[in-house]
Steps between C-alpha positions, in 0.01 A plus 500: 500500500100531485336575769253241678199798421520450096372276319717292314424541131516094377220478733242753329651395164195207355590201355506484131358166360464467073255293367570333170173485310702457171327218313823400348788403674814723462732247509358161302247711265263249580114600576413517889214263620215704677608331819856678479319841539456615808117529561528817775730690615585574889241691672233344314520709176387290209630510167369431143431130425658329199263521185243202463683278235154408338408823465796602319491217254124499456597881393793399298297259363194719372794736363661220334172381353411879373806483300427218359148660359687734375764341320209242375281761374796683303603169329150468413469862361851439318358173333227649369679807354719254386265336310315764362804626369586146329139488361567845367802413304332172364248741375697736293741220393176299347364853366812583333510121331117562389571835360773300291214299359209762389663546147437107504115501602461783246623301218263247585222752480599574148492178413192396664333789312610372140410181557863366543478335819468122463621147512850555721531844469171503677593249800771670557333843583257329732733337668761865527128698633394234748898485612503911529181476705625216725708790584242772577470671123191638478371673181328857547227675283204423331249650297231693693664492800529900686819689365773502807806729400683312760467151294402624110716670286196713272702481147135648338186610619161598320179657690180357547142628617491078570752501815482678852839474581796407320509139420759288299352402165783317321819363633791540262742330738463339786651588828650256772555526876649307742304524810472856599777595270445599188731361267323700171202723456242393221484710208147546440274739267256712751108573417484834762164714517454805350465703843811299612822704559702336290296516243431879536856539450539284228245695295654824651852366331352396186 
């Protein structure tokens, strides 16, 4: 029996209430409406508000649209790796086709030279040089012009108290390119001054 002088323990105990801010609903899955939250709780305690909508989507919005950028940007950089690559290829398959067709042009030099060039023979090596240069031929080396190692081929060379540098004085084949690429240097005898350093050891080997 308790006596009148204690307090009875259910008394002191305070009530217990839960709050279910969950913004789904346990039992459907569904999403809670705003309204469905309770905006305080007892004792005038507030709790957080729900997210502004707008904000979120403006945010998932400027996410979605940096993404997008992105992807666009990569596409773009892929196309034009793509392309360069393609334009590449084109390249050395036309190179490898023209190379095929130097022993050709240098026939035609021969021929030219002795005079045996004419009537069909001749159309048809205009019309083969103006086809090959459609197709970006170009011919390389010419008398007089300064000797480049990187696009002449020096088969002879004689010194000369006339020239400077070395220059080119006779081309005894031409070269071709393509472009930048150089399909065949041109083999060319080389007038080099006597102070030159070629030259020098020219004499030196002599």
């Amino acid at each position: 029996m308790t006596r009148p002088d204690t307090p009875n323990p259910k008394e002191q105990r305070p009530e217990v209430v839960v709050h279910d801010r969950r913004r789904i609903d346990p039992e459907t899955l569904q999403l809670r409406e705003p309204d469905e939250i309770p905006p305080e709780r007892e004792g005038g305690e507030h709790v957080l508000e729900p997210p502004d909508r707008a904000g979120v989507l403006e945010a998932e919005l400027a996410e979605r649209t940096a993404d997008l950028q992105r992807v666009q940007a990569e596409y773009e950089n892929y196309r034009k790796r793509v392309r360069h690559d393609q334009e590449a290829v084109n390249e050395i398959a036309t190179a490898k086709v023209l190379e095929s067709l130097l022993p050709i042009l240098d026939a035609i030099d021969r021929a030219r030279s002795l005079g045996e060039v004419n009537g069909g023979l001749w159309a048809v090596a205009e019309a083969l040089e103006e086809t090959l240069a459609g197709l970006g031929l170009e011919r390389t080396g010419t008398p007089g012009e300064p000797f480049d190692p990187a696009r002449h081929e020096a088969v002879d060379h004689e010194i000369s108290d006339d020239v400077d540098t070395p220059v080119c004085t006779a081309v005894l084949r031409p070269g071709y390119q393509l472009g930048t690429r150089l399909l065949r240097p041109a083999q060319v005898s080389v007038t080099e001054p006597p102070e030159h350093p070629a030259a020098a050891a020219g004499a030196h080997e002599s």
